[in-house]
N, C-alpha and C positions, 0 to 999 in steps of 0.2 A: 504494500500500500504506500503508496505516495504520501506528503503531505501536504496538507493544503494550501493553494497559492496566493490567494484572494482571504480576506480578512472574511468575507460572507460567506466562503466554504469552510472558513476556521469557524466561524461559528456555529452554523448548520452542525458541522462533524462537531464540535464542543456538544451542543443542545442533544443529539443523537446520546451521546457517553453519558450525558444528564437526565436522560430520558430512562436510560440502563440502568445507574445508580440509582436515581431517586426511586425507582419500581421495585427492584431490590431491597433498600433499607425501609421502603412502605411496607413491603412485607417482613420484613423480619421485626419493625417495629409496630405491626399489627398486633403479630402473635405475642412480641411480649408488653404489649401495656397490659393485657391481661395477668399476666403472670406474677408472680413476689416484685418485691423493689428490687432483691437482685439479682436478681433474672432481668430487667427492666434494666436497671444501670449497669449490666455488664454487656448488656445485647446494644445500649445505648454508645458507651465508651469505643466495643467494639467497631461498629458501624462507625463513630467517628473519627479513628484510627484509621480506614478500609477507605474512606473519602480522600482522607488526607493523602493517604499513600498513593490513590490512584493518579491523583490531581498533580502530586509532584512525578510521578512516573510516566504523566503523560507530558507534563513540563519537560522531561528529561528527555524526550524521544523529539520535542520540539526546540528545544536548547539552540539550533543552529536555523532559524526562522526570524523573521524580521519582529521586531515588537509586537505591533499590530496585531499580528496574527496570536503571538503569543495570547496577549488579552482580551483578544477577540474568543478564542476558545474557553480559556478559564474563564471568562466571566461567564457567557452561554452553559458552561458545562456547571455552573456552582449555581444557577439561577434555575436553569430547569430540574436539576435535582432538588433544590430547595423548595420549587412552586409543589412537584410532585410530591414531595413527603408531606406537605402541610396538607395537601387534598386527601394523600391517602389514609395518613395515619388516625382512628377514627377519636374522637374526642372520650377523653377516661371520666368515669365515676364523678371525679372530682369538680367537671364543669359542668353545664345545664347543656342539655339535651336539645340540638336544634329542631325547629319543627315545620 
């Protein structure tokens, strides 16, 4: 795979990787709000660990790309995973229940 040329295909390909995480960590932070507190904050820690690492390992593959493009991806890839886990993950015990 190539990298991309254009700051709008850095993004596209960014928003796709944010599309993959954020679906991932909705589901894993599905299953444990349900769960103990730590089951919940180790599932949590984890997941934010697994972000982290991806975000810089895709940094690192793009290392030799013009700025742009750089922050053109990371932003797209930390926004759509961010939009995605707020929609999916559902609201706990603790808040009122939309209706």
């Amino acid at each position: 795979m190539t990298p991309p040329e254009t700051a709008a295909s850095a993004a596209l390909l960014g928003a796709l990787c944010g599309v993959f995480n954020g679906l991932l960590a909705g589901a894993v932070m599905r299953r444990a709000v349900a769960a103990s507190q730590p089951v919940f904050f180790a599932a949590f820690v984890a997941g934010f660990f697994y972000r982290l690492l991806f975000l810089l390992g895709a940094l690192w593959l793009l290392r030799n790309e013009k700025y742009i493009i750089i922050v053109a991806f990371a932003a797209a890839l930390i926004l759509a995973q961010l939009i995605l886990e707020v929609i999916l993950v559902p609201r706990g015990p603790w808040t009122s229940k939309r209706s």
